[in-house]
Backbone as CSV, one residue per row, in Angstrom:
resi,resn,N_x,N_y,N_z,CA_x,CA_y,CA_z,C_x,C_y,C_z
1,UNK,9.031,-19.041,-42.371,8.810,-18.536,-41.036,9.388,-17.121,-40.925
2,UNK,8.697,-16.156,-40.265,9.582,-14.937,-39.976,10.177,-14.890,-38.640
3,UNK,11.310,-14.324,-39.191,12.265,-14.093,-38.214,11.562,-12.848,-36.519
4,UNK,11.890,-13.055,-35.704,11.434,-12.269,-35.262,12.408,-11.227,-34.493
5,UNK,12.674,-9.830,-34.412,14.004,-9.085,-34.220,13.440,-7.839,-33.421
6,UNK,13.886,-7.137,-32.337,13.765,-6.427,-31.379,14.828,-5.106,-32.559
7,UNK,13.621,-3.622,-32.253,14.485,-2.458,-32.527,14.294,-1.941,-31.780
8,UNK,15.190,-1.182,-31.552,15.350,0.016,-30.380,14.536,1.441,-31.019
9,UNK,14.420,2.257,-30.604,14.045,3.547,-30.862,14.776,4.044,-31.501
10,UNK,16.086,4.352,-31.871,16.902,4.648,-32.558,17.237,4.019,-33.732
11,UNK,16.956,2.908,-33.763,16.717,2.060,-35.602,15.326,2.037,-36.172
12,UNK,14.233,2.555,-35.185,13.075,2.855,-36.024,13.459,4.095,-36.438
13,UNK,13.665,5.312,-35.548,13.843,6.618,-36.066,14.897,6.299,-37.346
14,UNK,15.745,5.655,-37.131,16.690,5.509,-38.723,15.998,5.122,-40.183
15,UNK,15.220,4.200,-39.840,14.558,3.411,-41.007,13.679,4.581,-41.301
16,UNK,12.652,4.839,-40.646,11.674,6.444,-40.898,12.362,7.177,-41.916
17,UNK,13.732,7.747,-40.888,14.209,9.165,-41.789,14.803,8.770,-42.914
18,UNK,15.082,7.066,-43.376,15.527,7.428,-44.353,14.739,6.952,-45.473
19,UNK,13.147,6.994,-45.561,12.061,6.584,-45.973,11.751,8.154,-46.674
20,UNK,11.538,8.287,-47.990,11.337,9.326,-48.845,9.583,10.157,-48.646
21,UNK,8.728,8.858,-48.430,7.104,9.592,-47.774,6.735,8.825,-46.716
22,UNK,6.249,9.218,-46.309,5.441,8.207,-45.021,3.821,8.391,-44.977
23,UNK,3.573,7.371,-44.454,2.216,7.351,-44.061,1.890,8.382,-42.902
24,UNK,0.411,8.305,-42.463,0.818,9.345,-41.282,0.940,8.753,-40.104
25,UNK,0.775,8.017,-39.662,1.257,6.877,-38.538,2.835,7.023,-38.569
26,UNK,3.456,6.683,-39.663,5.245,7.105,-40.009,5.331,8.476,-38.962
27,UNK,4.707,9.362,-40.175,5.275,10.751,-39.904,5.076,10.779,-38.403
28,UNK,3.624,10.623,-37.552,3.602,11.000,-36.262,4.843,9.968,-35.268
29,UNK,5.127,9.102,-35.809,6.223,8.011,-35.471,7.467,8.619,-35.289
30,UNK,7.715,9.019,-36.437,8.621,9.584,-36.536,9.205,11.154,-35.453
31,UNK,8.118,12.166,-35.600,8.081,13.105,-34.900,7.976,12.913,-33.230
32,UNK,8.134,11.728,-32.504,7.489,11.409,-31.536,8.979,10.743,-30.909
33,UNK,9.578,10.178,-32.083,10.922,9.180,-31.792,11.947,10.874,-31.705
34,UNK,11.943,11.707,-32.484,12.633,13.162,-32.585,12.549,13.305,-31.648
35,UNK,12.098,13.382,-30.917,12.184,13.922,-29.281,12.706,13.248,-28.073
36,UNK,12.234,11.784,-28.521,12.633,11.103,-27.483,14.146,9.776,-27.828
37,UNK,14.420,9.624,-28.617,15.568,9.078,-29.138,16.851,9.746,-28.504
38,UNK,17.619,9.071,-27.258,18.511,9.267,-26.887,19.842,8.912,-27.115
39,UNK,19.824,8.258,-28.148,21.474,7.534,-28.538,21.451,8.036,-30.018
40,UNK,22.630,8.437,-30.509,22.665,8.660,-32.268,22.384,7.034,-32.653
41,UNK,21.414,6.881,-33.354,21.222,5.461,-33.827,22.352,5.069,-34.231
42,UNK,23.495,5.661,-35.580,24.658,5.121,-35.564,25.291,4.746,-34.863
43,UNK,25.134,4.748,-33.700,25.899,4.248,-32.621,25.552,3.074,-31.762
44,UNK,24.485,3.029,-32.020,23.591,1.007,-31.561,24.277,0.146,-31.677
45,UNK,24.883,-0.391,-33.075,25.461,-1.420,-33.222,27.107,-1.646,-32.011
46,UNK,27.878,-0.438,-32.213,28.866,-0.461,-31.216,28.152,-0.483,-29.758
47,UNK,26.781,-0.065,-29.148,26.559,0.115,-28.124,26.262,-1.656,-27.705
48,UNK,25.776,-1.951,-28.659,25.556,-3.673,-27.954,26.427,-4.435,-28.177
49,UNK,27.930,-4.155,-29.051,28.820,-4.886,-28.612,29.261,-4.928,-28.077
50,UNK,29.550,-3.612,-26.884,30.024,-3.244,-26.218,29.463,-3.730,-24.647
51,UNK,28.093,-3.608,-24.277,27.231,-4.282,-23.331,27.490,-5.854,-23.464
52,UNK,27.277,-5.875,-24.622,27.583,-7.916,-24.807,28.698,-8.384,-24.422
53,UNK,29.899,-7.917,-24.092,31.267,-8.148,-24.002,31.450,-7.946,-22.310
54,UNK,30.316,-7.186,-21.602,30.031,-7.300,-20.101,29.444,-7.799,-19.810
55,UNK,28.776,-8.195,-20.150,27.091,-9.177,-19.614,26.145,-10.067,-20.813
56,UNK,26.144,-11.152,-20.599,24.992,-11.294,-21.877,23.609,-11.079,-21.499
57,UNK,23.208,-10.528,-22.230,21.293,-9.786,-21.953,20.588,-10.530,-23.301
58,UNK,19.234,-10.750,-22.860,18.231,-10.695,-24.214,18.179,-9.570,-25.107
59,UNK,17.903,-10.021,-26.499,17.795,-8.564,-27.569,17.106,-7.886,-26.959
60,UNK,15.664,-8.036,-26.438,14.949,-7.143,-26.070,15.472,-6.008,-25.110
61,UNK,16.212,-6.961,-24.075,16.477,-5.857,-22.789,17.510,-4.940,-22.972
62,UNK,18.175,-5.394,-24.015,19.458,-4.909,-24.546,18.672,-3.659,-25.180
63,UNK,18.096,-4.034,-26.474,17.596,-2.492,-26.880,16.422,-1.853,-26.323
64,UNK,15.976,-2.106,-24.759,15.315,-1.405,-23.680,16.206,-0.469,-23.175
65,UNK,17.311,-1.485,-22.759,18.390,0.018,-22.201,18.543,1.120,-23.137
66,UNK,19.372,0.834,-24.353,19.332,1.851,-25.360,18.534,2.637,-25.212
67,UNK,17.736,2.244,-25.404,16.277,3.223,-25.611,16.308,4.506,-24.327
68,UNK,16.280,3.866,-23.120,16.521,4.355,-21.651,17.303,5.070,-20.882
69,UNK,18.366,4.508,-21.733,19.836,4.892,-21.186,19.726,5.523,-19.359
70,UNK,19.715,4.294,-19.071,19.486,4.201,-17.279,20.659,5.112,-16.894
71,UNK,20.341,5.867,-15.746,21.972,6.864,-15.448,22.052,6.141,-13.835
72,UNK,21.670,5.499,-13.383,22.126,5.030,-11.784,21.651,3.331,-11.651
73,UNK,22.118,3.037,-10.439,22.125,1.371,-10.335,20.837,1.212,-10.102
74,UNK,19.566,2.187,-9.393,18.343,2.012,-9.293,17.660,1.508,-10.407
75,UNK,17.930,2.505,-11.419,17.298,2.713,-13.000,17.428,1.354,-13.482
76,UNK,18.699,0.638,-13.587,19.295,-0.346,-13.683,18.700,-1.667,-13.756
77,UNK,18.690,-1.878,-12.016,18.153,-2.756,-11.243,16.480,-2.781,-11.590
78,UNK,15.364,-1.739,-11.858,14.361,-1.396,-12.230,14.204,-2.107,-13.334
79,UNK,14.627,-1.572,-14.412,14.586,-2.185,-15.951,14.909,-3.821,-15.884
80,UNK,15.860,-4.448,-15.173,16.506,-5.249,-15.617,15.306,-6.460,-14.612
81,UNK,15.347,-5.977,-13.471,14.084,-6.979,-12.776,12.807,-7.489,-13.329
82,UNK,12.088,-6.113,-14.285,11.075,-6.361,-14.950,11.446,-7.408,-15.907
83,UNK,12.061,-7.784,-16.544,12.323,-8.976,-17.390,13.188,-9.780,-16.842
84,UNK,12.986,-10.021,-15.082,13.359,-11.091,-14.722,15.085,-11.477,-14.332
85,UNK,16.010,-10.383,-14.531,17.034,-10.696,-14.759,18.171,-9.770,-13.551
86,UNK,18.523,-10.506,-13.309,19.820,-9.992,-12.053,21.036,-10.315,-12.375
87,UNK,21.958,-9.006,-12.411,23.153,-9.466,-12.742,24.229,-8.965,-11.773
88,UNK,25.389,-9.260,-11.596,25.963,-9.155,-10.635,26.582,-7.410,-10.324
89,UNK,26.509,-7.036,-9.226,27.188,-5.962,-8.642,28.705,-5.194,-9.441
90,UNK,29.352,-6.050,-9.945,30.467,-6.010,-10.859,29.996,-5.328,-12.126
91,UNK,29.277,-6.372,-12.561,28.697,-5.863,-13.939,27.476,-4.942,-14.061
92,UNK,27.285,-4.151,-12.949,26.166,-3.674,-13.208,26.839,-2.238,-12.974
93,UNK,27.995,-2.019,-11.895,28.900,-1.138,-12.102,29.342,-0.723,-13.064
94,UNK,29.971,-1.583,-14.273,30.311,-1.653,-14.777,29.641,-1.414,-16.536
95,UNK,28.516,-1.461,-16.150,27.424,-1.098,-17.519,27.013,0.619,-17.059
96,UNK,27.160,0.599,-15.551,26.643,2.135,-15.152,27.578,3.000,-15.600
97,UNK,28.993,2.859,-15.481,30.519,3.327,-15.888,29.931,3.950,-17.344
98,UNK,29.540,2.407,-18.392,29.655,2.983,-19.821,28.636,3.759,-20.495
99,UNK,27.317,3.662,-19.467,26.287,4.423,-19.798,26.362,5.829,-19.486
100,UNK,27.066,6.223,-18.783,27.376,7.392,-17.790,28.256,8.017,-19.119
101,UNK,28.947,7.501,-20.274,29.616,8.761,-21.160,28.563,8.590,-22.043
102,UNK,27.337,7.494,-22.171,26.517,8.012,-23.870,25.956,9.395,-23.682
């Protein structure tokens, strides 16, 4: 069976750049994530332990934010409704706090 695993924009752009040729689907992939990739991918893995230790989220929504990096409780509340999910006033402060230094 395959596993099935959520990447963020920032671990595709990783896997790409560190791929020696690409197809051209890659390359335009690639050039497309360059622009829009807002977190140093090295920094993903600490970013969702860090969210996980405030709130538990699905992989997906987890590396939606990443991707997003929401800057206000609107942005927040937006993202997080579309997949159904409300979390409390505390913790949503509190994810806005740590998103506010990436």
């Amino acid at each position: 069976m395959i596993k099935k695993s959520y990447l963020s924009m920032g671990e595709v752009f990783k896997i790409l750049s560190e791929k020696k040729e690409h197809t051209e689907i890659e390359g335009e992939s690639l050039a497309y994530l360059e622009k829009f990739v807002k977190v140093d991918p090295k920094k993903n893995k600490k970013i969702e332990k860090d969210v996980l230790e405030t709130v538990d989220l699905p992989e997906k929504v987890l590396k939606k934010l990443i991707d997003l990096v929401p800057k206000s409780k609107e942005e927040f509340t937006s993202i997080l409704s579309s997949y159904g999910i409300i979390i409390s006033e505390k913790d949503l402060n509190t994810l806005l706090s740590y998103f506010e230094l990436l």
